[in-house]
C-alpha positions, -999 to +999 in steps of 0.1 A: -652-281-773-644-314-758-648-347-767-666-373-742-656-406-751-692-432-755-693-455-725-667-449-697-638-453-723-622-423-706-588-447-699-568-434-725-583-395-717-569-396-685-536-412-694-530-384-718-540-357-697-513-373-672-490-371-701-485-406-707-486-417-739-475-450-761-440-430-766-437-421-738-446-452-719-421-476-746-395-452-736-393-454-698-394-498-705-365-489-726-329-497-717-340-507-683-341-478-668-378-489-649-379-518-630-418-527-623-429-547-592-455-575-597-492-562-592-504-570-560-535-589-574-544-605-608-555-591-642-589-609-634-594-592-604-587-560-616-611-561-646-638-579-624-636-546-604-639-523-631-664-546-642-681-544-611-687-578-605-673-594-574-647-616-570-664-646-561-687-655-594-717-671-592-717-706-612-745-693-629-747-655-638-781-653-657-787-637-689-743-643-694-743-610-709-727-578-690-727-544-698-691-531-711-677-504-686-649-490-707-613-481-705-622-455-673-630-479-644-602-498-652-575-474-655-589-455-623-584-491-605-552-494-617-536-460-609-550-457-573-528-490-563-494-494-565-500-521-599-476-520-627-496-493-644-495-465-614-452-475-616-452-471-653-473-432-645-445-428-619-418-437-640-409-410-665-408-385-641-378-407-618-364-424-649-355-388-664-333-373-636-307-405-648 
C-alpha cells in the first residue's frame, strides 16, 4: 500500500524514488567534489511558478491568501532545468567514478 502525501507534497517522494536523499545529497557537497552553476533564474521565480502565479504580481492580489501547492510543483520545476537542484540529482552519479 502506498502513501499519497496531502496536497502536492510529493517533492521529497520523488527525490527518494531518484535516490537522493539528505546523505546522499551532503555527501556529493562534500570535499568538493561537485561544483554547482548558478540557477539560471531566482528562488522567487521558481516558487512563483510552482505557485502558479506569474511573474509579474499584481499590486493588489485580493483576498492575499493563496492556496499552498506543496513540495511537488516545485521540485518538478526545479529538476526539468539545469538549477542547482537538477546538478545536485546529477551529481552522485559523476562524482562517484572519482
Amino acid at each position: 500500500m502506498s502513501w499519497d502525501p496531502p496536497g502536492g507534497y510529493t517533492g521529497g517522494e520523488r527525490l527518494a524514488r531518484l535516490g537522493i536523499d539528505h546523505a546522499s545529497a551532503r555527501g556529493a557537497l562534500t570535499g568538493d567534489r561537485v561544483r554547482l552553476a548558478a540557477d539560471p533564474r531566482s528562488f522567487e521565480q521558481y516558487i512563483d511558478e510552482s505557485a502558479g502565479r506569474s511573474a509579474v504580481r499584481p499590486a493588489c492580489s485580493g483576498s492575499g491568501s493563496t492556496a499552498d501547492p506543496g513540495t511537488g510543483p516545485l521540485v518538478e520545476i526545479l529538476l526539468r532545468e539545469e538549477a542547482r537542484a537538477r546538478q545536485l540529482i546529477d551529481a552522485p552519479a559523476t562524482a562517484t567514478g572519482d
